[in-house]
C-alpha distance (Angstrom), angle and dihedral (degrees) to the residues before:
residue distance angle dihedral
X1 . . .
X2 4.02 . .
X3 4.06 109.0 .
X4 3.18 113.6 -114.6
X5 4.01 102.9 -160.9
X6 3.21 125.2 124.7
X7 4.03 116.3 -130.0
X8 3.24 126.4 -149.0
X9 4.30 122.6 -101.3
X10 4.16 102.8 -103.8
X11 3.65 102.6 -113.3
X12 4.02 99.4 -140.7
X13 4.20 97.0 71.5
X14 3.65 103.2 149.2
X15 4.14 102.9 -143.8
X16 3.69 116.9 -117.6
X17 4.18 82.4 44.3
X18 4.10 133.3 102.0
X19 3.65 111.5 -87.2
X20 3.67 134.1 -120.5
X21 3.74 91.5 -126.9
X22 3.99 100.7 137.4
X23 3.73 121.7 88.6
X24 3.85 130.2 -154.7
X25 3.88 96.2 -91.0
X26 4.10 86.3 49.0
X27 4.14 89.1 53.6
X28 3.84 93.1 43.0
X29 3.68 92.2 50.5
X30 3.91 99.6 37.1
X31 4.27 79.3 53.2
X32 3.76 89.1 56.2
X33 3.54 95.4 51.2
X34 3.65 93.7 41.0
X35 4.18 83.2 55.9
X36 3.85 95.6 42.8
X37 4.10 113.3 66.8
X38 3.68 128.4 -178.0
X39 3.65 85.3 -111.6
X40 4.15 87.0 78.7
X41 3.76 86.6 59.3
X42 4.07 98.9 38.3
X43 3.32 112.5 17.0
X44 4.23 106.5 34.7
X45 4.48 83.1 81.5
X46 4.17 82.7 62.8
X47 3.85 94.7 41.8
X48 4.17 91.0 50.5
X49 3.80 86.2 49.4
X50 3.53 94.4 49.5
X51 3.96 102.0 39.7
X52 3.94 105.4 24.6
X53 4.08 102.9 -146.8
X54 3.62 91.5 -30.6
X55 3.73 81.7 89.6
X56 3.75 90.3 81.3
X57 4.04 85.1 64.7
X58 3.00 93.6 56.9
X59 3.63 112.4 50.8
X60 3.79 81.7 45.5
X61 4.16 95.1 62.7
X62 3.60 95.2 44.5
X63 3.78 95.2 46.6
X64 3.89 86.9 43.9
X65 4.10 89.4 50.4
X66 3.43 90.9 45.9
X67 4.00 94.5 53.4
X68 3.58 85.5 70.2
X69 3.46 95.0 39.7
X70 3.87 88.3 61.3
X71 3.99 93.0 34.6
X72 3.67 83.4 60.8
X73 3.79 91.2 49.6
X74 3.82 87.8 46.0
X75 4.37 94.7 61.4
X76 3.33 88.0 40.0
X77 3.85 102.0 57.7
X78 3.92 98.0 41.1
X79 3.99 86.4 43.6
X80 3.69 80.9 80.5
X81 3.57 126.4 3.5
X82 3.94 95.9 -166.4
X83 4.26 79.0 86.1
X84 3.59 118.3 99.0
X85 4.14 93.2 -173.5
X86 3.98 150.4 -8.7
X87 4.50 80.2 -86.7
X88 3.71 80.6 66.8
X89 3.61 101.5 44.2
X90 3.53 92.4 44.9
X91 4.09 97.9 48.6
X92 3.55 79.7 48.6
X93 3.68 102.9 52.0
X94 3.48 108.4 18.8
X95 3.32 95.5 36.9
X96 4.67 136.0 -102.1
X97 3.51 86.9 -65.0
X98 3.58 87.9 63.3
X99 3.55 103.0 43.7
X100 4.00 88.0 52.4
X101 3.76 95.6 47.7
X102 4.01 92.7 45.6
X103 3.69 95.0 46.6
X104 3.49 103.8 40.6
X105 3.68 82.3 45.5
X106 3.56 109.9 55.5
X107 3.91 84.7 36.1
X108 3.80 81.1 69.9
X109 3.73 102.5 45.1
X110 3.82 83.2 56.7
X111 3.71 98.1 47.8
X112 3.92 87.5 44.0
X113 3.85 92.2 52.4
X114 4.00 93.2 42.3
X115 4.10 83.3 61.9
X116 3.81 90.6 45.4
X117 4.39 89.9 44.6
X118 4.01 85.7 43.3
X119 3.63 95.0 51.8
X120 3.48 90.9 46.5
X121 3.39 110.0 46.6
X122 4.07 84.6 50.8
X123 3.69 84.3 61.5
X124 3.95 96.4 45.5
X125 3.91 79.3 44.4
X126 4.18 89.8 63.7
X127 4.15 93.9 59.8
X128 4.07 82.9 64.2
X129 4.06 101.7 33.6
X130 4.09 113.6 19.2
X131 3.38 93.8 169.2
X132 4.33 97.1 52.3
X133 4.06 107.8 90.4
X134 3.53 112.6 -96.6
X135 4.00 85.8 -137.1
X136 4.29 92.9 49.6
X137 3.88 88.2 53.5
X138 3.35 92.7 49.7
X139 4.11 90.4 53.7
X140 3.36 92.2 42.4
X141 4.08 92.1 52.1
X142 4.18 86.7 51.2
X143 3.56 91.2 51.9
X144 3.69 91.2 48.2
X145 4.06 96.4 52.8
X146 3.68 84.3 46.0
X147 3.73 97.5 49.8
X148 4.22 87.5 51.4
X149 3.64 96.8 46.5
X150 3.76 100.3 48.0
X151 4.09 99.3 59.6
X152 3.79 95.5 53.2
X153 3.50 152.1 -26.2
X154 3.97 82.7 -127.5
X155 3.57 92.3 64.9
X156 4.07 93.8 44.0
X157 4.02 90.6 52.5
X158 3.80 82.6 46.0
X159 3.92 95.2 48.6
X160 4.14 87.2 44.1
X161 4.26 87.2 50.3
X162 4.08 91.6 58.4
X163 3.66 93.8 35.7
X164 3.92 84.8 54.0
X165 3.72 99.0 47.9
X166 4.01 89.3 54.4
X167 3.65 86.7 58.3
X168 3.73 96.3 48.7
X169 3.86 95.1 40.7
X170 4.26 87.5 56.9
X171 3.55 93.7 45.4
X172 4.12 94.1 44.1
X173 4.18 82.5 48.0
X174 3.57 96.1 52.0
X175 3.76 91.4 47.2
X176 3.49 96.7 41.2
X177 4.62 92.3 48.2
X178 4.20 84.9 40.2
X179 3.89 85.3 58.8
X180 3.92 95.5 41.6
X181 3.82 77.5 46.0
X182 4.08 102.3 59.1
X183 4.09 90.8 33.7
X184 3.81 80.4 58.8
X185 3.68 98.6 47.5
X186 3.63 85.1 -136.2
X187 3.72 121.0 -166.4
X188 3.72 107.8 -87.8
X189 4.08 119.0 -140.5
X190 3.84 90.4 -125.0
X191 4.16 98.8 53.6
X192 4.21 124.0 -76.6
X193 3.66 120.5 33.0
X194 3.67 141.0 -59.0
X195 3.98 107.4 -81.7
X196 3.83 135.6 154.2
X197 3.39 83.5 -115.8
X198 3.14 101.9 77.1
X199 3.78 94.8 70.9
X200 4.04 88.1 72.2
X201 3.87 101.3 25.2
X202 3.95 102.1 77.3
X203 4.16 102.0 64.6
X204 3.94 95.6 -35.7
X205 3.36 124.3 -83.9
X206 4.15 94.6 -51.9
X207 3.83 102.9 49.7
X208 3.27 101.5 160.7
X209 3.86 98.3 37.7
X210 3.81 134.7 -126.2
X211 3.93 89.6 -41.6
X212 3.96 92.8 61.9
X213 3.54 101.7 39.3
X214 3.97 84.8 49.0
X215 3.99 90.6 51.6
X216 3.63 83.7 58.7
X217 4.02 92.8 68.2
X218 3.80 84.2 65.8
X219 3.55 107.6 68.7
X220 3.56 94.4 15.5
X221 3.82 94.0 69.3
X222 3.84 87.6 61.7
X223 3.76 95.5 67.6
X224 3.80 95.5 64.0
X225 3.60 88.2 49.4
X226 4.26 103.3 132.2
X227 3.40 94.0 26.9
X228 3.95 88.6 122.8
X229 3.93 90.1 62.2
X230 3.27 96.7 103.5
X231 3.63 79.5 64.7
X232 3.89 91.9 65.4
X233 3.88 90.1 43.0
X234 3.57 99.6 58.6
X235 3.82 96.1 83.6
X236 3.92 91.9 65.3
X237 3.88 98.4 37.1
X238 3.91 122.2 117.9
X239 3.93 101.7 -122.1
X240 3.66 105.9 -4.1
X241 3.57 91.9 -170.8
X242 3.44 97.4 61.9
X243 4.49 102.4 42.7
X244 3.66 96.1 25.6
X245 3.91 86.9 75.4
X246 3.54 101.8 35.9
X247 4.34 84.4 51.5
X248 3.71 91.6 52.6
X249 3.42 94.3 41.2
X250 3.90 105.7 50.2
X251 4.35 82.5 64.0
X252 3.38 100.9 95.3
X253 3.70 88.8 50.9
X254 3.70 95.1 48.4
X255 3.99 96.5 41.9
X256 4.10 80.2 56.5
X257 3.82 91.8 46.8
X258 3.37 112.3 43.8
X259 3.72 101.7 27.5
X260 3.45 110.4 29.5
X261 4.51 97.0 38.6
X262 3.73 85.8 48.9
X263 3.55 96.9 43.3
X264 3.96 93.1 48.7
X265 3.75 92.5 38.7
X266 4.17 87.2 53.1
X267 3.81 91.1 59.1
X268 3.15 102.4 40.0
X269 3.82 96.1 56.9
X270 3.97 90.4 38.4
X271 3.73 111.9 29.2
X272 3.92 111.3 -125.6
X273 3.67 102.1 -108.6
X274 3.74 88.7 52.9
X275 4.07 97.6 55.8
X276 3.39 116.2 103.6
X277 4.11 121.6 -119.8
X278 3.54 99.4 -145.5
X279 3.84 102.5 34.5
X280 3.91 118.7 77.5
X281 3.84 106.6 -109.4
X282 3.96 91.2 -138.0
X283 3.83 89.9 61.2
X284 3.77 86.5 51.3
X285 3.66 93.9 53.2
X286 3.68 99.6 52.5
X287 3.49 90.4 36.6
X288 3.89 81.6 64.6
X289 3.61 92.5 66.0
X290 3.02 98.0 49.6
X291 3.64 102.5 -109.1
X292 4.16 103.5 157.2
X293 3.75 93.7 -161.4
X294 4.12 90.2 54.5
X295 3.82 84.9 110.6
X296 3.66 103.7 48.8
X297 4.27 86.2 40.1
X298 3.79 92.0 53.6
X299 3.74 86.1 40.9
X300 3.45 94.7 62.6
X301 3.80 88.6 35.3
X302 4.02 94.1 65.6
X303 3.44 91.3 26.9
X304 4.14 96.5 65.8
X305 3.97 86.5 38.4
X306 3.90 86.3 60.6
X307 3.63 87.9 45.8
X308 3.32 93.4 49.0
X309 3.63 94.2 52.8
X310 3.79 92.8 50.0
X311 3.46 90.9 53.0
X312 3.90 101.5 49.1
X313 4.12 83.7 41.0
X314 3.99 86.9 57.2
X315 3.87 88.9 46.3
X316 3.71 91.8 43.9
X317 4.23 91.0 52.4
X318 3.83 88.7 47.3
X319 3.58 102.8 54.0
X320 4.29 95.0 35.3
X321 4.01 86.5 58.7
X322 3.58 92.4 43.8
X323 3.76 75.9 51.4
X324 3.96 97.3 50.0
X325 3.71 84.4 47.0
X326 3.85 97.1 63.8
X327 3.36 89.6 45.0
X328 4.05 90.4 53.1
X329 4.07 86.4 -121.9
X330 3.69 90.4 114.4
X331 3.96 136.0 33.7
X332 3.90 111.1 -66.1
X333 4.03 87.9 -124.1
X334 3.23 87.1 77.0
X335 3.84 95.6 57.8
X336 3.99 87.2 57.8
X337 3.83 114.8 109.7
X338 3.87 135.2 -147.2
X339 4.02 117.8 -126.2
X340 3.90 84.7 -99.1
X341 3.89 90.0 52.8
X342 3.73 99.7 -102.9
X343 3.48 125.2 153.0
X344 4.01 86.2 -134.6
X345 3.85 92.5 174.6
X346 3.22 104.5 49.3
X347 4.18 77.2 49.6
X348 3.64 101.0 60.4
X349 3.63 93.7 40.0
X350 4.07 98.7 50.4
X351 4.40 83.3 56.8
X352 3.44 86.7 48.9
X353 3.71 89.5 55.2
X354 4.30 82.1 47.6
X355 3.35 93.1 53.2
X356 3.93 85.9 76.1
X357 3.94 77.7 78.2
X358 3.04 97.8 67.6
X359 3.71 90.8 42.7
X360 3.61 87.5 53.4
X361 4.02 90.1 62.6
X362 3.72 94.2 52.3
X363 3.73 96.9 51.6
X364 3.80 110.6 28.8
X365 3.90 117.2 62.6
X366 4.19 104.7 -165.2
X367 3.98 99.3 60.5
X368 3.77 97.1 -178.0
X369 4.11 89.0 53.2
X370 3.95 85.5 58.3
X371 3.74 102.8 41.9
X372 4.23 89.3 49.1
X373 4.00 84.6 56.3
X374 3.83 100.2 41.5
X375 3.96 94.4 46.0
X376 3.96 92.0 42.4
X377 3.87 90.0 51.0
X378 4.22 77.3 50.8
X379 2.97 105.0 57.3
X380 3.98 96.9 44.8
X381 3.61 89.8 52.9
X382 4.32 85.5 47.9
X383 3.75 88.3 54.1
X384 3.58 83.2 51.6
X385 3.23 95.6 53.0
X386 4.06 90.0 44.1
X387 4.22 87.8 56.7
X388 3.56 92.9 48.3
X389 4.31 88.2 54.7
X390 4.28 84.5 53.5
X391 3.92 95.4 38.4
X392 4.39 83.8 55.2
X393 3.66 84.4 36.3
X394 4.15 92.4 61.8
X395 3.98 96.9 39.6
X396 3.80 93.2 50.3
X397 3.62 82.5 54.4
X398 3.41 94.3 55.7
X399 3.47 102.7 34.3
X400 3.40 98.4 45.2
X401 3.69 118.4 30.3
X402 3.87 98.4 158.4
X403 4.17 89.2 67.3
X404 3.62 90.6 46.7
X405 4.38 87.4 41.4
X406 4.22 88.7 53.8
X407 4.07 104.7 34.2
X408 3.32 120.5 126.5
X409 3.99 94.5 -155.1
X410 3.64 101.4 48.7
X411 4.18 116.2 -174.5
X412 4.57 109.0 -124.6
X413 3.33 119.4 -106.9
X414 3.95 90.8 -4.8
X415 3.56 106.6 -167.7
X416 3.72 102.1 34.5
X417 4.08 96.9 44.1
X418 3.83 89.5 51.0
X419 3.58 96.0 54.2
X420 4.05 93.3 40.2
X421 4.06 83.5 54.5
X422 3.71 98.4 56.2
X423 3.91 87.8 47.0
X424 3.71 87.4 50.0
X425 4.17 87.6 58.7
X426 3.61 94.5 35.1
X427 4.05 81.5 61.8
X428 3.79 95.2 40.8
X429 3.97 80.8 56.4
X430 3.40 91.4 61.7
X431 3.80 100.7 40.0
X432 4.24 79.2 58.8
X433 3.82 89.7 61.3
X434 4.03 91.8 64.0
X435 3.55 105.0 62.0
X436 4.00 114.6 63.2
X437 3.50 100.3 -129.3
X438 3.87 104.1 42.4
X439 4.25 81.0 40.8
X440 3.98 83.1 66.5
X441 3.64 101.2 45.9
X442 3.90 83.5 47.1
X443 4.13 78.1 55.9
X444 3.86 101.2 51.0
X445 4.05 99.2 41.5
X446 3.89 90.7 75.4
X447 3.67 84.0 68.5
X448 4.32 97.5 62.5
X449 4.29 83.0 53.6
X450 3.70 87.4 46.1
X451 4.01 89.4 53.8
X452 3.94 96.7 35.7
X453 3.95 79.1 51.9
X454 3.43 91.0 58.5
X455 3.73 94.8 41.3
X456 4.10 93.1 54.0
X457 4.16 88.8 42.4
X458 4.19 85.3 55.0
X459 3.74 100.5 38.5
X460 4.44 82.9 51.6
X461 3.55 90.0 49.7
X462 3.70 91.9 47.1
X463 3.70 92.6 52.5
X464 3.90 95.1 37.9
């Protein structure tokens, strides 16, 4: 269950800083949404298609690597609570180079996915409103986001808390009408009833071998996508020491929840083979029951997720460049607060950056073609982002043995688990390279290092 209590404001917030505005139930819920992407709601009918049961496997190992990746995270933040983010970890650790690349770079993963979110929730938006210009919604959904993150960070942790309990109340109802379902014996859509038995009954639980239960990895990595933004909350958080713990801890329970359950529960009711790639499997299941507003309810379902992603992305950007600013890797405007301790510039300019979205609408005709690029080159640069957190991770250890000796939030199996997790994304790498269109998003992300190269070369000269 999410605590509910209400802490009190730290007394010692130095003006012209971040915050701590967010309270326990705002961490544990931002966490959840961080650990539940549209892709469970979209994209899960493709990954079944691809891997057959398998898929279960591999949700598993990446939420399992990613623990550590966020346990990792976890010792680092509370080692010293003067850092607002991983940027600042890293810069300090690893060194300015670091800071600039991770910052910069996970600024851009956010921006990126805010253009995917905005173009789809203007699609989602079209079920509803045919006739309203896919383009207009997709202003009016920046201005929105922009509207909620400039009064408060209050009222963002607030947005991110309802936005979250949508998600879990779909995901509990699936679960909950897939079990009514099998107790039934329900007719299944594919011939006999629904059964747990059909997750092992059609070819075992690898049916299309090693090569399908590796295609899975490809689009399965993009649903944890944001899990780390708990990360990027932790600066403005009442009492980090106390809910940035219990957030990063609760993941293993949630990854088992909400992806595995649903996943089981989905093929069981509708045998593998018989779900449909392109059609969202939780439309299919209350479709089953004959529910007639399935659509419109899964609609708003996915469509709230992608909001909610778009609006922790536009956050994320807001606080990392007031981030880059303190550490004089970005313009000092963007260090500038608003009365209500907002990082307003780094606000405007991040839905600036979105408005490329709607851009995107206007001049490219095949949608889906786009957002498959934009949220591959995403979640490369996330991964990134992810190795740079373990790569900090090790030299702290090294370099400072004492913090790692007296903290209270210690990462398992250290060492070991951090090298295991960059192998893990070193493999995921080259799972990308098989398909054609992850292998070209693989192709065009050397180009954002190339620039950010360029970017850290000028900004040395400049101070040289």
């Amino acid at each position: 269950m999410v605590d509910q209590s209400k802490d009190a404001p730290l007394a010692s917030e130095a003006p012209g800083e971040l915050r701590r505005n967010l309270n326990n139930r705002h961490i544990q819920l931002i966490a959840i949404g961080g650990a539940i992407g549209t892709g469970l709601f979209m994209g899960s009918g493709k990954t079944i298609s691809l891997a057959g049961p398998s898929i279960i496997f591999v949700y598993m190992i990446i939420g399992f690597m990613l623990f550590f990746v966020m346990r990792a995270m976890g010792e680092l933040l509370l080692s010293n609570l003067e850092y607002k983010s991983f940027s600042d970890f890293a810069a300090d650790l690893l060194g300015p180079w670091a800071g600039f690349f991770t910052g910069w770079t996970y600024w851009f993963c956010w921006v990126v996915t805010g253009i995917a979110d905005v173009v789809a929730i203007s699609a989602y938006f079209q079920l509803w409103f045919p006739d309203f210009s896919i383009w207009m919604s997709a202003l009016l959904c920046i201005f929105v986001f922009l509207s909620l993150n400039i009064a408060t960070v209050k009222l963002f942790g607030e947005m991110e808390f309802w936005f979250a309990i949508i998600k879990i109340v779909a995901i509990v109802a699936l679960i909950v009408t897939g079990v009514v379902l099998i107790a039934m014996h329900y007719p299944s859509p594919g011939g006999g009833t629904a059964s747990l038995t059909h997750i092992w009954d059609r070819g075992g639980m690898f049916p299309k071998g090693l090569s399908g239960f590796f295609a899975g990895f490809q689009i399965a990595i993009f649903a944890f996508v944001g899990i780390e933004l708990v990360g990027t909350a932790a600066a403005e958080t009442q009492d980090p020491k106390r809910v940035l713990p219990r957030a990063i801890n609760a993941i293993p329970l949630r990854i088992i929840m909400f992806y595995v359950l649903s996943l089981v529960v989905i093929m069981a009711v509708t045998p593998w083979d018989k779900v449909v790639a392109d059609r969202s499997p939780f439309v299919e299941m209350f479709m089953l029951i004959g529910l007639p507003a399935a659509a419109s309810i899964v609609n708003f379902v996915v469509l709230t997720s992608a909001a909610s992603s778009a609006n922790s992305g536009i956050f994320s950007t807001s606080r990392m460049l007031y981030g880059l600013s303190q550490q004089g890797a970005a313009h000092r405007s963007f260090g500038r607060l608003s009365r209500r301790a907002v990082p307003t510039a780094g606000l405007f300019f991040s839905c600036f950056c979105l408005l490329g979205g709607v851009a995107l609408i206007y001049l490219i005709p095949n949608v889906m073609k786009v957002f498959t690029l934009v949220t591959t080159v995403s979640a490369i640069l996330f991964m990134f982002v992810w190795s740079i957190i373990l790569c900090s991770y090790l030299v702290y250890r090294k370099k400072r043995p004492q913090l790692h000796a007296d903290s209270i939030y210690k990462m398992p199996l250290g060492k070991v688990m951090s090298w295991v997790c960059l192998a893990f994304f070193a493999f995921v790498l080259v799972l990308l390279t098989l398909q054609e269109d992850t292998r070209q998003a693989l192709m065009v992300t050397p180009v954002w290092f190339i620039l950010l190269a360029i970017g850290w070369w000028v900004r040395q000269r400049g101070r040289a």
